[in-house]
N, C-alpha and C positions, 0 to 999 in steps of 0.2 A: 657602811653607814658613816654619815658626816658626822661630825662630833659639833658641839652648839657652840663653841671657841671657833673653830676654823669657817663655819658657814657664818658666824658672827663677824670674824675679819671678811670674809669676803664681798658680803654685802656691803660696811662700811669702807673697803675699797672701792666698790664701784660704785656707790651712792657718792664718795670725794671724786670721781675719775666723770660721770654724770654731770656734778653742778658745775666741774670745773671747767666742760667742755662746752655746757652752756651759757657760762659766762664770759668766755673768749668768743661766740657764737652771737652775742647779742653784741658784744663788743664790735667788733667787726664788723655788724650789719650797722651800729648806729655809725663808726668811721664811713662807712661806705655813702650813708644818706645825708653824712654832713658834705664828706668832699661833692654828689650831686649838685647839691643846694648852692655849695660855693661857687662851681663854674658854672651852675643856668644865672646866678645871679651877676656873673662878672661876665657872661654873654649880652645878657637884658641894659647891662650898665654900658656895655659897650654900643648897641644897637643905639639905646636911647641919647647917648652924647651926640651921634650922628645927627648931621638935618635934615630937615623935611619927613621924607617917609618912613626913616627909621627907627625915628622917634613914634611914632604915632603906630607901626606896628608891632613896637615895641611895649607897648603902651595892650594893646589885642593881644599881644602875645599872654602879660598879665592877665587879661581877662579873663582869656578860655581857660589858664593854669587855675585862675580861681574856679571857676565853673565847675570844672574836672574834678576837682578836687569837693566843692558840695556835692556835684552826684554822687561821688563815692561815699562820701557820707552817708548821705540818704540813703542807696541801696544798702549800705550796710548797718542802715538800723532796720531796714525793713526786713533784711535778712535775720539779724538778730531778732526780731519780734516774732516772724514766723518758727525760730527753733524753740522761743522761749515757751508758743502756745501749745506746739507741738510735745515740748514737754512737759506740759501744765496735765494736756490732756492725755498722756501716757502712762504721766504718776497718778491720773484720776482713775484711770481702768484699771494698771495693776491693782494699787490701793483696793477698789472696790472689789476686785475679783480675789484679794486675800481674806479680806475682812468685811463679810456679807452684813450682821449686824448693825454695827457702827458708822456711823459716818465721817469714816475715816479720810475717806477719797476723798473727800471736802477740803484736801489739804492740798491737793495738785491745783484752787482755785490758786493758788498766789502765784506759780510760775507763769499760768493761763494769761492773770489779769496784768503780769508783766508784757507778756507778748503784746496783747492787744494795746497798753497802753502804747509799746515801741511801735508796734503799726500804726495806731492812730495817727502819733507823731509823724511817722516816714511817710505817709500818705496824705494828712491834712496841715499837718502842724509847721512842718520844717519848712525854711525857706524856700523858696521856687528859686531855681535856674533860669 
């Protein structure tokens, strides 16, 4: 049997060992997204000094980056709206099926009317590509 002193330490070693490796983790992927950004932009700067065609596909090249990056958008709010109703209407069933009387379940409406708002959005709302 573990004594509540030594599963005490051990935990809070690995809950310090945990955050520390996620925050060298998060580190390193925003280093990683900054150095991207700097060479597609010292690419884009260089294409565009150019004349004539280079400038102007350079110019397309921004566009589609833009584009690509609202679609992403969009499907990931459309994404997120379908988990949210999904969950809306999971907590409604468990709910219900705990507690027959009550109308308890009435409580999964808020994640529900989350989702749906996010879809609304990602389907009518958001900007067009």
């Amino acid at each position: 049997m573990i004594e509540g002193g030594a599963l005490f330490l051990f935990l809070a070693v690995a809950s310090v060992a945990l955050f520390s490796f996620l925050a060298v983790l998060v580190w390193t992927e925003a280093r990683r997204k900054e150095r991207e950004a700097y060479y597609r932009g010292e690419t884009v700067k260089k294409i565009a000094e150019s004349q004539g065609a280079g400038a102007t596909s350079a110019r397309e090249l921004l566009r589609e980056q833009h584009r690509i990056a609202t679609l992403r958008t969009r499907e990931g709010v459309k994404l997120g709206g379908l988990i949210m109703a999904a969950v809306g209407i999971g907590v409604m069933v468990m709910l219900r099926g705990l507690e027959r009387q009550e109308p308890v379940y009435l409580a999964g409406l808020v994640p529900l009317l989350f989702g749906v708002a996010m879809l609304t959005y990602g389907y009518f709302l958001a900007p067009k590509v």
